[in-house]
C-alpha positions in Angstrom: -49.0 -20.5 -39.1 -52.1 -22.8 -38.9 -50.2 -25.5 -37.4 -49.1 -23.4 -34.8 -52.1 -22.3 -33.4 -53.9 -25.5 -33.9 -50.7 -26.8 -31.7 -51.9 -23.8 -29.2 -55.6 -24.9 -29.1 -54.9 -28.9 -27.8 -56.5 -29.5 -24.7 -53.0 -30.4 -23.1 -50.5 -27.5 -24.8 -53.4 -24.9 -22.7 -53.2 -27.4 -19.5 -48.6 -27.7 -19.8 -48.9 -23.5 -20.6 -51.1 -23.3 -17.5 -49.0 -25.5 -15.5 -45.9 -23.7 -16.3 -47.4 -20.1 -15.7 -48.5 -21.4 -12.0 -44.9 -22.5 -11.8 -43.4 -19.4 -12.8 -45.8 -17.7 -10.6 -44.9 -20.0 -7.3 -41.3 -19.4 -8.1 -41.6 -15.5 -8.2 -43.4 -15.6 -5.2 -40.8 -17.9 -3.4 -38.2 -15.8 -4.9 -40.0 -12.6 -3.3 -41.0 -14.5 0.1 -37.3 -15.9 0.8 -36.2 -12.2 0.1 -38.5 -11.0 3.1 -37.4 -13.7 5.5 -33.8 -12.8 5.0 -34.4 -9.2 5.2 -37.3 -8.4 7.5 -36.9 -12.0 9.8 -33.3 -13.2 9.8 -31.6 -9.7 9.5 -33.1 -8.3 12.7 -31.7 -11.5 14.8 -27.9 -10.8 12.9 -27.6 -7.4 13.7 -27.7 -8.5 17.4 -25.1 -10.6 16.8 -21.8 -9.4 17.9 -19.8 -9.9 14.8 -20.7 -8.4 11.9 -19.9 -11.8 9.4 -23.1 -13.4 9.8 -24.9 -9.9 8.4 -22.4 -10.0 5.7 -23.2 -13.3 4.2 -26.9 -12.6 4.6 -26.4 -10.1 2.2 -24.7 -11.4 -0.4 -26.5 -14.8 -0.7 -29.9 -12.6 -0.6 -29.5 -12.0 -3.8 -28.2 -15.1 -5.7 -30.9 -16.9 -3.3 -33.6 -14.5 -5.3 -32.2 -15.6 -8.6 -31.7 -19.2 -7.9 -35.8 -19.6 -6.9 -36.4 -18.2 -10.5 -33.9 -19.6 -12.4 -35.3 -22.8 -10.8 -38.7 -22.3 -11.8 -38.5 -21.1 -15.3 -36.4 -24.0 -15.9 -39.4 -26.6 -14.4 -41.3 -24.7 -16.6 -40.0 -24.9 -19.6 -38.9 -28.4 -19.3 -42.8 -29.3 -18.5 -44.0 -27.5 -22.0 -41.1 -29.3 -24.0 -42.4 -32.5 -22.5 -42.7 -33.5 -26.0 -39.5 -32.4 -27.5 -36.8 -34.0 -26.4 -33.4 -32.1 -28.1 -35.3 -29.2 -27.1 -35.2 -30.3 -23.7 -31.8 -30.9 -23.6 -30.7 -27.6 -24.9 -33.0 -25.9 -22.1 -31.4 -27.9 -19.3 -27.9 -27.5 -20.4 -28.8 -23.5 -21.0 -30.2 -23.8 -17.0 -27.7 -25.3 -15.8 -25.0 -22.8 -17.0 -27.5 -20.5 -15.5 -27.4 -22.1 -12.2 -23.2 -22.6 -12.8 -23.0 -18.5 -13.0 -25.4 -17.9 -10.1 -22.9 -20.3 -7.8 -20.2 -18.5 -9.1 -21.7 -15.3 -8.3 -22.5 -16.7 -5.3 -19.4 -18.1 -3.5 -17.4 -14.4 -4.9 -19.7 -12.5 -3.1 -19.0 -14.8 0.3 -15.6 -15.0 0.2 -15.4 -11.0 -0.4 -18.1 -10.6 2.7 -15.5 -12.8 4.8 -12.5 -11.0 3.4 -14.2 -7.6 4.5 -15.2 -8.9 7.8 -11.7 -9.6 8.4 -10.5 -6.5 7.3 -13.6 -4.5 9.8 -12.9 -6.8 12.8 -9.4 -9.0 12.8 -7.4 -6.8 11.3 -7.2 -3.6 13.2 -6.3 -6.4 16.2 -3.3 -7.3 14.8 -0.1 -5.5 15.6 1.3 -5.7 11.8 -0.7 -4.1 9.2 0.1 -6.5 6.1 -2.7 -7.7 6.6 -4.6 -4.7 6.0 -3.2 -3.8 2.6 -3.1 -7.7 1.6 -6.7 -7.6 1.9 -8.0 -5.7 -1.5 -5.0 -7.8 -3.1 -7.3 -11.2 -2.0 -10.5 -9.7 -2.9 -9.5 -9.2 -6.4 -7.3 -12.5 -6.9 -10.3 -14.8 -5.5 -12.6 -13.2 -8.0 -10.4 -13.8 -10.9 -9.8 -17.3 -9.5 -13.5 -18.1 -9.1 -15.1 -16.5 -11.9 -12.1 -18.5 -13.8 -12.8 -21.9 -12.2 -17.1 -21.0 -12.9 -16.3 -20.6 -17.0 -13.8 -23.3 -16.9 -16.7 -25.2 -15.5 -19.6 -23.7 -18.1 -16.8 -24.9 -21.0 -17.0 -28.1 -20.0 -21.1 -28.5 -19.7 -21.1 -27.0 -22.8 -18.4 -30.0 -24.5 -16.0 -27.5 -25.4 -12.7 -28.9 -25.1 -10.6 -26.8 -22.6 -7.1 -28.0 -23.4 -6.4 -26.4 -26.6 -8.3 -23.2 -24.8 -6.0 -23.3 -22.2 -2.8 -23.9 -24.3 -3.6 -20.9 -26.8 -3.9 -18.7 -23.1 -1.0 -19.9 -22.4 0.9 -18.4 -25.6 -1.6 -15.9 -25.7 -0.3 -15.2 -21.9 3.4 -14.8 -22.8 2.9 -11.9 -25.0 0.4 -9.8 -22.2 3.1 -10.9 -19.4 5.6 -9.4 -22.4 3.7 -6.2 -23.0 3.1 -5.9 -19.4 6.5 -6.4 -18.0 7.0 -2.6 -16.5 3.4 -2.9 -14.5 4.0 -6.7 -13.5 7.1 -5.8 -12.7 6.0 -3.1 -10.5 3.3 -4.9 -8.9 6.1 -7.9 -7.7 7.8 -5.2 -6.3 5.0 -3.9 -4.8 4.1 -7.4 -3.5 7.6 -7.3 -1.6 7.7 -4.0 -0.2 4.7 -5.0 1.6 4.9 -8.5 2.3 8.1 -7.5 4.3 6.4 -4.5 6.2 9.3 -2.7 6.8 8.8 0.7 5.2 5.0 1.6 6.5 2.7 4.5 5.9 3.7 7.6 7.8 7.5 6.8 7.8 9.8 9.3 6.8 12.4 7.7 4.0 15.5 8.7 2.3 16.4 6.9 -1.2 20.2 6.6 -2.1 19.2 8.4 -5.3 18.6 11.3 -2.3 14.9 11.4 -3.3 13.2 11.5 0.9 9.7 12.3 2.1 6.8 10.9 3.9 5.3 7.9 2.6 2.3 8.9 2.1 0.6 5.1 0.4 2.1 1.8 -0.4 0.1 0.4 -3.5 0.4 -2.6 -5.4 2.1 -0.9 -8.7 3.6 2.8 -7.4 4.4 3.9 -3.6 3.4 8.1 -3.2 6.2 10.0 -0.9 5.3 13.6 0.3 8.2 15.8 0.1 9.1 18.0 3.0 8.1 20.6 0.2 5.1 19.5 -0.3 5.0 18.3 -3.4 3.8 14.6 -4.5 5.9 12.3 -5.3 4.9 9.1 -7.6 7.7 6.1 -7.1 7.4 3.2 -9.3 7.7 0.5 -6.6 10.9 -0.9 -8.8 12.8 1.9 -7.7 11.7 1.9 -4.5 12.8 -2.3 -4.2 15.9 -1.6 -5.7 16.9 1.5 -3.6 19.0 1.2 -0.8 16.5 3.4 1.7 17.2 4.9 5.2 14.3 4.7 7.2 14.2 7.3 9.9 11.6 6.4 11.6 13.2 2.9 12.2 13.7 1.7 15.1 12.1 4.6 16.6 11.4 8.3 15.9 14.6 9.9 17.8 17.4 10.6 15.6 21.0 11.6 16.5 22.9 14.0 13.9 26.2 15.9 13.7 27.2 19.8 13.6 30.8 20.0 12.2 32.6 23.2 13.3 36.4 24.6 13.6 38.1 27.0 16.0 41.4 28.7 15.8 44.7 27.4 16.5 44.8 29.4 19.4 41.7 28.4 21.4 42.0 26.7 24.5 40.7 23.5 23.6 39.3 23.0 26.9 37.8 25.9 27.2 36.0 25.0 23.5 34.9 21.3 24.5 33.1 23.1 27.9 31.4 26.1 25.9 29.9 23.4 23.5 29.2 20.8 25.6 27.0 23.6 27.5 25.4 25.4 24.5 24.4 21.6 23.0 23.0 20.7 25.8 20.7 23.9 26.9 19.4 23.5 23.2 18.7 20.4 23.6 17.0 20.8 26.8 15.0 24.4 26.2 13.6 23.0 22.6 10.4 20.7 22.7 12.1 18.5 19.6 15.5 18.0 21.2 16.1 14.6 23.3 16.3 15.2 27.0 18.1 11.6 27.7 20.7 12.0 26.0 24.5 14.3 26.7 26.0 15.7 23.9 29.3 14.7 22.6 31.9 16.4 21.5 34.7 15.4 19.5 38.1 17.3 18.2 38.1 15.4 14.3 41.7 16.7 12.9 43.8 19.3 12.3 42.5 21.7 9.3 44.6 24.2 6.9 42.9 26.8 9.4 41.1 25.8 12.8 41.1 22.4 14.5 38.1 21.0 13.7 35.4 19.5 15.6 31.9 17.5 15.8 29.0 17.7 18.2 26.9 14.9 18.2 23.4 16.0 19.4 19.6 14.0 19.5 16.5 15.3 18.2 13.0 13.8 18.9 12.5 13.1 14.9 14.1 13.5 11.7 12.2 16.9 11.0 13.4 18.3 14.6 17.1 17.9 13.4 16.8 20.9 12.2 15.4 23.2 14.4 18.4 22.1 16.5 20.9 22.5 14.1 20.0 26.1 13.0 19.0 26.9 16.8 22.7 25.6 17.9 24.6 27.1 15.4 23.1 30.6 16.1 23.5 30.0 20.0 27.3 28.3 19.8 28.2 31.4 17.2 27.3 33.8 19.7 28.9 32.5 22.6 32.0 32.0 21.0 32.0 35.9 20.1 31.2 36.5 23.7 34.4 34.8 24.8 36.3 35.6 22.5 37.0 32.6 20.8 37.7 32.7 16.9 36.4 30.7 14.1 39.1 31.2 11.6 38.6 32.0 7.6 40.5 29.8 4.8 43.9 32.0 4.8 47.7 31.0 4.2 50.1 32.5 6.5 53.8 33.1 4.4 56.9 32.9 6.7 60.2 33.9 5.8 63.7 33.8 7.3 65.1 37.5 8.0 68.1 37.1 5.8 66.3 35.9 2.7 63.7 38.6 3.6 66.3 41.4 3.7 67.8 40.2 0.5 64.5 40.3 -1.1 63.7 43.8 0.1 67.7 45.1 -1.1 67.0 43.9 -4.6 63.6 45.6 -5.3 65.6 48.9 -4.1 68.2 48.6 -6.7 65.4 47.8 -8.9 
């Protein structure tokens, strides 16, 4: 204990603790004086700029700028009190420079994510695809893995640590996460594909093979959410939604033509039918906001059933949802009209025929009988 203080009462030790403190001091002070040029100087002349990248970077090098200054001075400091001490030195700088390593680190994430959501703000709603938009958060998050990766590989190697076995134990360390995460990677490659080929978007209405449809409602990296024309949310794992064979309705534009399938009796005047159809079709189409006013109804006689010919009407709606309305509006309309003129829609019966001779021989025996 005696040494200690007689170590703090040297002429020099109070001159190197003096020198250091003024250091500190200037460093605070430069740490506090960039921090008002960036923020009450240099912002003011950015924010007339007409892009919006230049205030982005300002703020996120303020920061690591701050903690550079005094980083920097406390490791002057420090290395002018351990003057003397040599190994101690050493550690210092080494500890400092793995300091200054991480603030780099810190540094260059913070850029790249400033540039990424500048791009995002300013390019992307330019564009006429909108993989770009959802690629975005996907880059933000892989170049800060990549750079805070690259920034400890770094620190490993200031600090001697030999990175090859590290990396080669990650690596079998690696094969049993990728192992235990084989459903979410999985997903998230199929995630990656879905939107890389930007054909099913947000806001299209979808139909599954598995007869699962809705609105897609969000595309994300691991699931894909689908509104149901109930309502209700649905949560697709983006495997199933890879593997599916999907109808897109919305593809290659809203409109949408559909079929009404229909019979009439044997009877009708086929003519006569094709006419009455052709003109209720096409006044439903024409009266309803959803139905498609360029296009003429078709009508086509399909085979002959065990009770009416039957028949499809081809018909175009504005959207998939609108395909209703017309159905239910036709079929009310075409069901009327063909009680108006008498035409006849005919149940499932069977009709028995018999010759008259086997017929009077069948009524003689249940006399005798």
């Amino acid at each position: 204990m005696g040494g200690f203080f007689s170590f703090l009462k040297s002429d020099i030790t109070w001159i190197r603790w003096a020198t250091a403190g003024g250091i500190v001091a200037i460093a605070f002070l430069l740490a506090f004086l960039s921090k008002y040029i960036l923020g009450a100087i240099v912002k003011p002349f950015t924010r007339k700029t007409r892009t919006i990248i230049d205030d982005l970077i300002l703020e996120a090098v303020t920061a690591p700028v701050f903690a550079w200054l005094i980083a920097g001075g406390l490791w002057i400091a420090a290395a002018r009190l351990l003057t003397d001490y040599p190994q101690k030195q050493e550690i210092v700088h080494k500890i400092f420079i793995i300091i200054f390593i991480g603030i780099a680190g810190v540094a260059i994430s913070r850029v790249v994510n400033a540039i990424l959501h500048w791009y995002s703000v300013e390019i992307a709603p330019r564009t006429s695809s909108d993989f770009d938009d959802r690629l975005i958060p996907l880059l933000q998050r892989v170049t800060d893995i990549i750079v805070y990766c690259f920034t400890f590989i770094i620190i490993m190697g200031q600090l001697g640590i030999a990175i090859g076995p590290f990396l080669a134990g990650l690596g079998i360390g690696g094969i049993a996460v990728a192992l235990a995460l084989q459903p979410t990677l999985t997903n998230f490659l199929s995630g990656t594909y879905v939107i890389s080929d930007s054909v099913i978007r947000k806001g299209d209405y979808i139909q599954l093979d598995s007869g699962l449809e809705g609105t897609v409602e969000e595309i994300g990296w691991r699931i894909t959410k689908l509104r149901h024309w109930q309502g209700n949310l649905v949560i697709l794992p983006n495997t199933k939604l890879s593997d599916a064979v999907v109808t897109d309705f919305e593809k290659p534009d809203l409109s949408m033509v559909f079929g009404v399938d229909g019979g009439v009796s044997y009877n009708s005047d086929l003519e006569k039918v094709e006419r009455i159809i052709t003109e209720v079709a096409t006044d439903i189409m024409k009266n309803n906001p959803e139905g498609g006013k360029d296009f003429t109804p078709v009508v086509r006689f399909k085979n002959f059933g065990d009770s009416n010919i039957n028949f499809s009407v081809v018909m175009k709606a504005q959207n998939r949802a609108g395909t209703f309305a017309l159905k239910h509006y036709f079929i009310k309309a075409l069901h009327k009209r063909f009680q108006n003129e008498g035409i006849v829609m005919e149940y499932p019966v069977r009709k028995l025929y018999f010759d008259n001779d086997a017929a009077a021989g069948m009524l003689e025996q249940g006399k005798s009988r």
